[in-house]
Each structure stands twice: as C-alpha cells, then as structure tokens.
N, C-alpha and C positions, 0 to 999 in steps of 0.2 A: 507580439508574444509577451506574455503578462511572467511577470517575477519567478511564478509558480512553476513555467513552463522552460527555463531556461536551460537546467539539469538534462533532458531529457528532450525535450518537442511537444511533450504530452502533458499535461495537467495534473501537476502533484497534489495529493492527498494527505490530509494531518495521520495521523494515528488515531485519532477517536473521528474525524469525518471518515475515513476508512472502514471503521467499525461500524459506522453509523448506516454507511451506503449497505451495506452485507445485513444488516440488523442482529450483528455479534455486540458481546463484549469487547473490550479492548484487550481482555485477560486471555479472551481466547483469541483474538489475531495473535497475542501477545505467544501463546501455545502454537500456533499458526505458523510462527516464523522459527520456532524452536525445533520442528517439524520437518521445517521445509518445505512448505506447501505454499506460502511466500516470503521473498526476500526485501524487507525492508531496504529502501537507498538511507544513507546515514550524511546528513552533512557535515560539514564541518564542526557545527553546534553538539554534535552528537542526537538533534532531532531526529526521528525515524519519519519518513514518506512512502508515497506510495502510488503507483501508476494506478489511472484507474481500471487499465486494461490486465493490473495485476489483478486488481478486488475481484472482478467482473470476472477472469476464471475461476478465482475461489468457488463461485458459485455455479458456475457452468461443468465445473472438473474437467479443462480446457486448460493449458499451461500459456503462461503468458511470458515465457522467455523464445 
C-alpha cells in the first residue's frame, strides 16, 4: 500500500491531478466541492484529496459515498 493509499484503501488524488483526471479547472472542482457534488478529504496539512472513485462519479453522475 503506497503513502497515498493509506487514508482510505484507495488511491488519493492532488487537487489539480483531480482536476486534471475530469479535464476541469481546479476553480471549478474548487465550485464542486462548494456544491457538494464532491467532498474533498482534508489532512492534517489542510491539503485537499481525492478518491478517484469520487472524480470518476463527477463524471458519471453516480455518487461515490
């Protein structure tokens, strides 16, 4: 299990790889989460992440909770 996956099981996403996977701005995941159409995990750093099974319904309109 790599660094990334420890949070969770699954494979954390930056905030602009997240962006990048969906081919958004970060402004609008940034709207996204404002929304509630996904929830950013927060670590400790106050980094924002991101499942890729959350991105993956963005785009599907499938919920990933």
């Amino acid at each position: 299990m790599t660094k990334r996956e420890v949070l969770t099981g699954e494979e954390l996403l930056t905030h602009a790889e997240a962006a990048a996977r969906i081919g958004i701005s970060t402004k609008t995941l940034d709207r996204y989460a404002v929304q509630g159409k996904v929830k950013p995990l927060r670590l400790p750093s106050g980094y924002r992440r991101y499942t890729c099974r959350q991105i993956d319904a963005l785009v599907t309109g499938g919920s990933a909770e």
